[in-house]
Structures are given as C-alpha cells and as structure tokens.
C-alpha positions in Angstrom: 0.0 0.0 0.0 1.5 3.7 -1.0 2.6 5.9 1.6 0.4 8.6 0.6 -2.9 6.2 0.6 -1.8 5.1 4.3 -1.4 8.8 5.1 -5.2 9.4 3.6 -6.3 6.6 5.9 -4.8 7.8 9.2 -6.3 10.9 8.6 -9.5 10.3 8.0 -9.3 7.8 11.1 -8.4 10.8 13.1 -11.1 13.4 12.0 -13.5 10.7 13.0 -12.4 10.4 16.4 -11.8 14.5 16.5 -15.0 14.7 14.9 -17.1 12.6 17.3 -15.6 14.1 20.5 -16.5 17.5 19.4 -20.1 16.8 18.8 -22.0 16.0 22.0 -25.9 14.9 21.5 -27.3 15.0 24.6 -31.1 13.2 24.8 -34.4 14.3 25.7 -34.8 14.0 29.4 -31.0 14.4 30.1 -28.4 17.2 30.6 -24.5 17.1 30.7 -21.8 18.8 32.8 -19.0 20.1 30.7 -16.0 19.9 33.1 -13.1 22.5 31.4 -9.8 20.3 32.1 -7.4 23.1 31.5 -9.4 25.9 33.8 -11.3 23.1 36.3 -14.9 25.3 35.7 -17.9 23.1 35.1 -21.3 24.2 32.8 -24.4 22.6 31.9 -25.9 21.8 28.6 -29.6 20.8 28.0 -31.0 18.5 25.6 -29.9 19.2 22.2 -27.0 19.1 19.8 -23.1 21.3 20.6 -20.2 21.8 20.1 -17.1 20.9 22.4 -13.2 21.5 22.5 -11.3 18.4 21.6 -9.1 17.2 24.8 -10.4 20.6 26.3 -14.2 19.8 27.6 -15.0 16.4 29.0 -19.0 15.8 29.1 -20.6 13.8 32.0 -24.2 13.0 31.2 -26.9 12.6 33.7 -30.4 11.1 33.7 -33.0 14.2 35.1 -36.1 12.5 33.8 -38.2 10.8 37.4 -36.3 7.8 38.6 -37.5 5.3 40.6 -35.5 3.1 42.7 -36.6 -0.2 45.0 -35.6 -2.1 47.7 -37.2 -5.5 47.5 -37.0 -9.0 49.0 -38.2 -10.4 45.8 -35.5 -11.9 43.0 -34.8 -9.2 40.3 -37.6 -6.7 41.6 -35.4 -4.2 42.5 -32.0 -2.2 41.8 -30.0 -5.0 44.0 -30.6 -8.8 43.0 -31.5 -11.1 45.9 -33.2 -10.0 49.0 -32.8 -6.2 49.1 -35.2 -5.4 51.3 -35.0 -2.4 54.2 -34.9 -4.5 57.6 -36.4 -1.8 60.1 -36.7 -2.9 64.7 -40.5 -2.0 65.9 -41.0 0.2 68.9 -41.9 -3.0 70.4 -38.6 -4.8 68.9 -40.0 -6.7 66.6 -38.1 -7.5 63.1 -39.7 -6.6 60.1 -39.0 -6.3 56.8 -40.4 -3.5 54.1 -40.2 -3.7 50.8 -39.7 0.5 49.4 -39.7 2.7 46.5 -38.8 5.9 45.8 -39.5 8.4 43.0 -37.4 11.6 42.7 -35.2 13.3 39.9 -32.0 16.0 40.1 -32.5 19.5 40.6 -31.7 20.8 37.3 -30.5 23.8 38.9 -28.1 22.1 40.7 -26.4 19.6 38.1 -23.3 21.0 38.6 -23.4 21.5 42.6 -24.4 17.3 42.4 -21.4 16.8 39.9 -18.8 18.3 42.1 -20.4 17.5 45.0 -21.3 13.9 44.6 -20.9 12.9 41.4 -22.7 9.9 39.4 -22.6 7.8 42.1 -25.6 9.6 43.8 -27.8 6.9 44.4 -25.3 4.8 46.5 -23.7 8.1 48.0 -27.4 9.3 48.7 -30.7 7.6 48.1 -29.8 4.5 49.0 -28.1 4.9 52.4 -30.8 8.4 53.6 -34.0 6.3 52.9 -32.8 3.0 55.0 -31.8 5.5 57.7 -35.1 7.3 57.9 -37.5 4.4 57.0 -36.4 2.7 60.0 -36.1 5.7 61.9 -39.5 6.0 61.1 -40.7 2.5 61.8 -38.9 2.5 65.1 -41.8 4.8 66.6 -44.2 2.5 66.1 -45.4 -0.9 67.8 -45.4 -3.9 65.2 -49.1 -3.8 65.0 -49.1 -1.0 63.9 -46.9 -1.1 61.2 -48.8 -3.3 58.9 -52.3 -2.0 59.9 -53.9 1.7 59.6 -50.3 3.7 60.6 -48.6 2.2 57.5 -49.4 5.1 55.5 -48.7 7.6 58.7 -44.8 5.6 58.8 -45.0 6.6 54.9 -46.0 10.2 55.0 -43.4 10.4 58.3 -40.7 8.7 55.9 -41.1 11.2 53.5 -41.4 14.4 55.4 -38.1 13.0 57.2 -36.5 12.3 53.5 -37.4 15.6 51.1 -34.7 17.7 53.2 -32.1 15.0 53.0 -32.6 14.8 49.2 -32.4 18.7 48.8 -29.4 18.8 51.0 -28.0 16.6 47.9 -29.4 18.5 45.1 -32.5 15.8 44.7 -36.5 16.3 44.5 -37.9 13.6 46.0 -41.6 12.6 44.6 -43.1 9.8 46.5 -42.3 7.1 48.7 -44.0 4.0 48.9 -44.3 0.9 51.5 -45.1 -1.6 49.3 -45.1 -4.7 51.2 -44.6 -5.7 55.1 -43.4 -8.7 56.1 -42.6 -10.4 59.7 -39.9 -12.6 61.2 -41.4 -16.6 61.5 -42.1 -16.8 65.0 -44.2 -13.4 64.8 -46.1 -14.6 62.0 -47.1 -17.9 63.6 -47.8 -15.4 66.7 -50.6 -13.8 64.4 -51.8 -17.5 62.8 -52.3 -18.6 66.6 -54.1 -15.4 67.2 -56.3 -15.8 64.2 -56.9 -19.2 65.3 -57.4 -17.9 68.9 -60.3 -15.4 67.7 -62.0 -17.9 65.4 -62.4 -20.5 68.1 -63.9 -17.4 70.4 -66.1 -16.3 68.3 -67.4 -19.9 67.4 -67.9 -20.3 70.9 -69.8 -16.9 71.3 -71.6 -18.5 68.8 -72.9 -21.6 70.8 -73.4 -19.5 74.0 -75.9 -17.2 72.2 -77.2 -20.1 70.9 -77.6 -22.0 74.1 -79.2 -19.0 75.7 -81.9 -18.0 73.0 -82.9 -22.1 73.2 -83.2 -21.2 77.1 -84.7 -18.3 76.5 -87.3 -19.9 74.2 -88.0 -22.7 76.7 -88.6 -20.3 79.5 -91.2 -18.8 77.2 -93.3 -22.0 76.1 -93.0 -22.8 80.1 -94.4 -19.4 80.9 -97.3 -20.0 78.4 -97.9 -23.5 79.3 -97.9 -22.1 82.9 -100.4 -19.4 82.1 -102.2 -21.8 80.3 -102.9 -24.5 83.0 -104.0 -21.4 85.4 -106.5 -19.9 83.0 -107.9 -23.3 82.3 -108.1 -24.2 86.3 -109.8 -20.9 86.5 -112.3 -22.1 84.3 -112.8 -25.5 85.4 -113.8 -24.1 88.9 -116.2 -22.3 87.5 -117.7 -24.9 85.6 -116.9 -28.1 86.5 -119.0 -29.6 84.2 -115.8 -29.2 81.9 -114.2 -31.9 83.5 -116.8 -34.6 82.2 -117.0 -32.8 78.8 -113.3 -33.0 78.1 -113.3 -37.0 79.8 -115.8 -37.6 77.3 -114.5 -36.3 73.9 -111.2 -38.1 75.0 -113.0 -41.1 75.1 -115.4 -41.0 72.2 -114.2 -37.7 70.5 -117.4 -36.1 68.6 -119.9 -37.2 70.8 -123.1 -35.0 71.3 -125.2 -36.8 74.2 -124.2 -38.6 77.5 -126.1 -40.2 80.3 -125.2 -39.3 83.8 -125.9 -41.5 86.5 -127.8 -43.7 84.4 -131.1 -41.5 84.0 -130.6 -38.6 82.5 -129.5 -37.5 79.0 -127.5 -34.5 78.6 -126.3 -33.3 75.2 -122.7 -31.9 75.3 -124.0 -28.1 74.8 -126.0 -28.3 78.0 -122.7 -29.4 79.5 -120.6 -26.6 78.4 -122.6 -24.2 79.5 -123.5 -25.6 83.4 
C-alpha cells in the first residue's frame, strides 16, 4: 500500500475520532456537565446538539427525567438482586422487613453542585443509604401492630417528610415514597396464625353460648305459656266443673253429642258446656 494512501487513511481515522468528540448529542430527558480540564470550571448543557473543545471539555451525562428506585425482598424486583429489602426494629422490637420505592429526579438547577459534590454515584452516596436511615427511623416509633395496619401510610407520610430535606441537602427532589409490602420474622407470623386461630375458636364459641341462651330463653317462654295456660284453664274448670266430664268424654269417644249421667238422665254436650 503507498505511503500517501496510508497517510489518507490515518487521517481520515483521526477526523472521526476528532469529529465525534466534538459533537456531543445530549437526549431528551437528560443534561450534561462540561468539566473544562485546562481551567477546572464546570457548565451545563440541556437536551440538544453542541459543540465541544477536543481534549479541552470532558462531558458527564446525567439522567434528570423521574427515577425510581426499590428495595425488594423479591429476586430481580429491584435495583440490587436477591433480597434487598430495608430491615427496620419496631417500637416493640419486633423484626420486620419492608419492601420501598422511591420516585425523585435532580434539581436541574443544581447539576453541577451534584457533579462536584457527589458525582454519578448519587444513588449509592445518597438515596440509598438516607431512605434506610429514615424508614427505619420512622418505623422505630411505632409498635409492630401497627406497622402493617392503619399507621402504614402515617410511617410513609413520616418517611417522606423525614427524607425531602435529606434529598435537597443533595441536590435531589424527591416525589413519592412508597411501602409496598410488610413482612414479619417466623415466630411473629405464627404469633398472628395462633391469634387468628385464637379469635375464630372465640367467636365460634360466642356462637354456641348465644345459641344455648336464646334455646333457654325460648324454653322459659313455652314454660311461661304453658304455665299461664294451666292457670287460666283451672280458673275455668272451677267455675264450671262440668268441663271436667265434657273434656273425659271427647277423649273417650271424641265427637260425641249426648251422655247419660248417673244412668237416667241425658244430657247433650251443649247443655254441659254451659253448666
């Protein structure tokens, strides 16, 4: 291969690589830090096309769109594989476990106080080590029960009153939190399954008392009425005794109209009634 064609080749080689670190695309939803290497000043550059110095401006790019990042004791749910969850001590010292998100994105006004100051590694510098702090900060005020009943989203709201300074202090916004899932140590959890177990069997047992004392409460009615039946019909049997040998006789032969008494006369069974 000729000298010169060689020459032609290096070149061009070398106008590419000039070429591509002078243009710097930066994407919808981003911004870059231009860090001068000869004066040590920083500026910012939105989305868009520019220009930069060859050797002179070194770009950082960073991601100011909402990010979201999770702690989670499931596999492959969140930012860390395995069981990432946030492991938080109850007011009552019970271990529980608490699966977390949070939503927040850079200050834009700030990209270059987060690039001195922190630098790309903001989520393990910040985000990361702040919410486990303050979550269980949070959760520590609270007795277990609590925790995975009505003051969930109170510990939430806490969590993230507790967690917005923190993030400005860092040159974050922070959106939302979220409590996603609660989970308990073994021994607690069969704690709760006894419990359960514990009410069920009370209540089945209210259950049978009520039961029992309606049934005694019925009985003592029927007794009452029988009661109050047998005095009203000894109340009328005194008065009319002839009763007595009407009700004898329809037991005997039931639809009978006459009788004989005392082997003369003939009564019918109206005449009875009404002696």
């Amino acid at each position: 291969m000729k000298p010169k064609l060689l020459l032609l080749i290096a070149l061009v080689i070398i106008s590419v690589i000039v070429l591509a670190n002078t243009i710097l695309v930066v994407d919808a939803g981003h911004s870059a830090v231009i860090f001068n290497q000869i004066t040590g000043g920083l500026s910012d550059r939105d989305q868009g096309t520019s220009i930069l110095i060859p050797a002179l401006q070194k770009p950082t790019i960073y991601d100011t769109r909402v990010l979201t990042y999770t702690m989670s004791a499931a596999y492959g749910e969140g930012e860390t594989r395995g069981d990432d969850a946030l492991e938080a001590l109850t007011k009552d010292g019970q271990v529980v476990k608490l699966d977390v998100t949070v939503r927040f994105h850079i200050d834009k006004t700030k990209l270059t106080d987060i690039h001195q100051n922190i630098g790309v590694g903001y989520i393990d510098k910040a985000v990361r080590p702040h919410v486990r702090n303050l979550v269980r900060l949070a959760v520590s005020a609270y007795p277990v029960t609590e925790v995975y009943t009505e003051k969930r989203m109170e510990i939430q709201n806490r969590s993230f009153q507790e967690l917005e300074p923190k993030f400005k202090s860092n040159y974050l916004v922070l959106d939302e939190i979220l409590i996603r899932r609660v989970t308990f140590s073994v021994e607690f959890q069969k704690a709760i399954e006894q419990k359960q177990i514990a009410q069920q069997e009370s209540q089945r047992m209210q259950y049978i008392l009520e039961r029992e004392r309606q049934e005694k409460e019925r009985k003592i009615i029927e007794a009452q009425g029988e009661a109050e039946a047998i005095r009203l019909k000894g109340e009328v049997l005194a008065s009319n005794p002839a009763l007595i040998q009407y009700e004898y006789v329809q037991k005997i032969t039931p639809g009978i109209t006459t009788i004989i008494t005392d082997g003369k006369s003939i009564l019918s069974i109206g005449d009875l009634v009404k002696k």
